[in-house]
C-alpha positions as CSV (number, residue, x, y, z in Angstrom):
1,X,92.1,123.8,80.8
2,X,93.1,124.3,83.9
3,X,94.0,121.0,86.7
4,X,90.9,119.9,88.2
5,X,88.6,117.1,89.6
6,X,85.5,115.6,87.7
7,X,83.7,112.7,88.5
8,X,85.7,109.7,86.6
9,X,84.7,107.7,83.7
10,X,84.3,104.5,82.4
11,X,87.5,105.6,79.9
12,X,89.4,106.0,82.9
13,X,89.8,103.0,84.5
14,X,92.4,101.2,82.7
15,X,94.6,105.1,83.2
16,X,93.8,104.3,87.0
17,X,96.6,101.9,87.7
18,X,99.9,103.7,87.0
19,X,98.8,106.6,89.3
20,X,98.1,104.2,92.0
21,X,101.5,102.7,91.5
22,X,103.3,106.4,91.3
23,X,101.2,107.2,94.5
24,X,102.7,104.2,96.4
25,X,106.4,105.2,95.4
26,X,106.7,107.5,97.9
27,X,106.3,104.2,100.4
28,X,109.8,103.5,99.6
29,X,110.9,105.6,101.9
30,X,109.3,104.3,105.2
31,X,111.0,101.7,106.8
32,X,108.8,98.4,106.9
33,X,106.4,99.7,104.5
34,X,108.5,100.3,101.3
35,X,106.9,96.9,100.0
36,X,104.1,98.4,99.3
37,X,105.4,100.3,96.1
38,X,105.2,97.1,94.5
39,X,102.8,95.2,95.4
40,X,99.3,94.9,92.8
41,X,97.3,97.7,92.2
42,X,93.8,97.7,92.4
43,X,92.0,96.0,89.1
44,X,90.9,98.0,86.4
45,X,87.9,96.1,86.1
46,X,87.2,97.1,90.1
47,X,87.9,100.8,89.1
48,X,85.1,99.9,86.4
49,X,83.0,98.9,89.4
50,X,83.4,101.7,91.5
51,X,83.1,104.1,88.6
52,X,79.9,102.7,87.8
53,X,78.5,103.7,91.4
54,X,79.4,107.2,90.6
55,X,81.6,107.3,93.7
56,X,85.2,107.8,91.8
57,X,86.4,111.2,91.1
58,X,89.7,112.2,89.1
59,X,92.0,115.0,89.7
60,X,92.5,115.7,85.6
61,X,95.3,117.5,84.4
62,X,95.6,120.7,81.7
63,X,95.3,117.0,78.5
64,X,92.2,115.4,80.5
65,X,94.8,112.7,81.9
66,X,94.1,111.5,85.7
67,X,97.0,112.4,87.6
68,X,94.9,111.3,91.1
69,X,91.5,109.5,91.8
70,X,89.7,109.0,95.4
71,X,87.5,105.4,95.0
72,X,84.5,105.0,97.1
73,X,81.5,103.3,97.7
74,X,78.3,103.4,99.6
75,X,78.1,101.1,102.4
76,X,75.0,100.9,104.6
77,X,74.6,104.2,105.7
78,X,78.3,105.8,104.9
79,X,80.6,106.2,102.1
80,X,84.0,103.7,102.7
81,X,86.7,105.1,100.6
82,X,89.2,102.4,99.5
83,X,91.7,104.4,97.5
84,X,93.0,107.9,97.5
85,X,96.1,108.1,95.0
86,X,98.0,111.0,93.6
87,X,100.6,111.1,91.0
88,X,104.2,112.2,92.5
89,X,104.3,114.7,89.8
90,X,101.1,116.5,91.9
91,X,101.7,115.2,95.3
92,X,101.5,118.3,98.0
93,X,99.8,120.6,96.1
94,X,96.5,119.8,97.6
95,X,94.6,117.3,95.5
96,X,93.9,114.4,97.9
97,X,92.6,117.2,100.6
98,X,90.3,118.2,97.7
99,X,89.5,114.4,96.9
100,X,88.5,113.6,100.1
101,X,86.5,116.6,100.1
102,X,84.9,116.1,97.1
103,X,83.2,112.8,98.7
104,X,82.6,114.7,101.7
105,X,80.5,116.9,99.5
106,X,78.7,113.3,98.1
107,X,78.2,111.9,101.5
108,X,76.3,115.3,102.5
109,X,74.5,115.3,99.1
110,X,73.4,111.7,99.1
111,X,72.7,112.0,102.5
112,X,74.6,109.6,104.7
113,X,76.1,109.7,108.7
114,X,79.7,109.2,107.5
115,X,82.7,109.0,105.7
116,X,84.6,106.0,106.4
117,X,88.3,104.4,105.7
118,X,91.3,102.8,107.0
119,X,94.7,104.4,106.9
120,X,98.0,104.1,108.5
121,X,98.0,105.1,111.6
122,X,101.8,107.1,111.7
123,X,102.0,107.8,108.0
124,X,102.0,111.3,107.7
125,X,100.1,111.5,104.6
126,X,97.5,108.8,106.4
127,X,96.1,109.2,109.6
128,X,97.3,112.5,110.7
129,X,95.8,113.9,107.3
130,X,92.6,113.0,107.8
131,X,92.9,114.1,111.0
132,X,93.1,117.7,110.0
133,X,90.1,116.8,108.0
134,X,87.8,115.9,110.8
135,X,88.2,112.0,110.5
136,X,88.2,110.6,114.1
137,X,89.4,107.3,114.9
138,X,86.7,105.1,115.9
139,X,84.4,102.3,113.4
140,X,82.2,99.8,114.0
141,X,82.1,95.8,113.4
142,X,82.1,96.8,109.5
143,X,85.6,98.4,109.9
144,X,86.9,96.0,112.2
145,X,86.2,93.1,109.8
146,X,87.9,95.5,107.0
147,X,90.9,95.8,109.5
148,X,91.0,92.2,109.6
149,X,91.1,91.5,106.0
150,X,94.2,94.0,106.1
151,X,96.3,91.8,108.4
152,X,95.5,88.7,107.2
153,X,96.7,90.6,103.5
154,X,100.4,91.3,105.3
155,X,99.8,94.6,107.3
156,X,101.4,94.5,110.4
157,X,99.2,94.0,113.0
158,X,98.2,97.2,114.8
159,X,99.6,99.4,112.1
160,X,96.8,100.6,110.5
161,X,93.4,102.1,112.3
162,X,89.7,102.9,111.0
163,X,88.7,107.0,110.9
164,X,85.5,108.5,110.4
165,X,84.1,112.0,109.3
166,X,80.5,112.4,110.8
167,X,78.0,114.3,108.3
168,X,77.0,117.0,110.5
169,X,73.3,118.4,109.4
170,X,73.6,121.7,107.3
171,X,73.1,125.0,108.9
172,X,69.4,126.2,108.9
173,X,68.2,122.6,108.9
């Protein structure tokens, strides 16, 4: 069986952790962020949470083994993603683009207005990414008290930034 993303499961949570933390290895190279490869990962039981709203999805590898997971939930009328992480071993090959994408597909399905997060704002694999996805930067009080609770966690302040992708209707509608 081929690499590929399923919605995750309740067996994948505790699995969740070490990709987060070989995600954030590639922090260590960016000056004044490189302390983010070690710091906590999100909890398994919050992974638990979020995969109990059916907004988590895994990429899987050819042994069913999460090698990346995107971790979402539904907030008023948008879908906030907290986490996008992808193994090194998979890393530009694709997977978050198809992540994000993948709750793009929910957000239309469910429906909401948006898709929501906040990113780095000059990380490459941040801001600019979802750029090329659609993601504009702008949010509303929501974000802003998200933002907040960033900086008052240890981001520098002004370093980070909310986006948002805009559900346009379908065609024919």
């Amino acid at each position: 069986m081929p690499v590929h993303i399923r919605p995750a499961l309740a067996d994948d949570a505790p699995l969740l952790p070490s990709v987060e933390l070989s995600a954030a290895h590639v922090f260590r190279h960016i000056d004044g962020l490189s302390w983010l490869a070690d710091t906590p990962t999100m909890s398994v039981e919050r992974h638990r949470q979020l995969i109990g709203l059916s907004t988590c999805w895994v990429v899987v590898d050819a042994d069913a083994q999460p090698q990346g997971f995107l971790s979402a939930e539904r907030q008023r009328d948008a879908l906030h993603i907290h986490e996008v992480s992808v193994a090194q071993s998979i890393q530009g090959q694709g997977w978050g683009r198809k992540l994000v994408e993948t709750a793009m597909d929910c957000a239309r399905s469910y429906p909401l207005r948006a898709v929501t997060l906040t990113t780095f704002k000059h990380v490459p694999w941040n801001a600019p990414f979802y750029s090329r996805l659609g993601f504009q930067p702008e949010g509303d009080k929501r974000l802003a008290d998200i933002l907040a609770d960033e900086y008052a966690h240890g981001f520098e302040a002004g370093s980070r930034c909310a986006m948002t992708w805009w559900v346009s209707p379908s065609k024919g509608a």
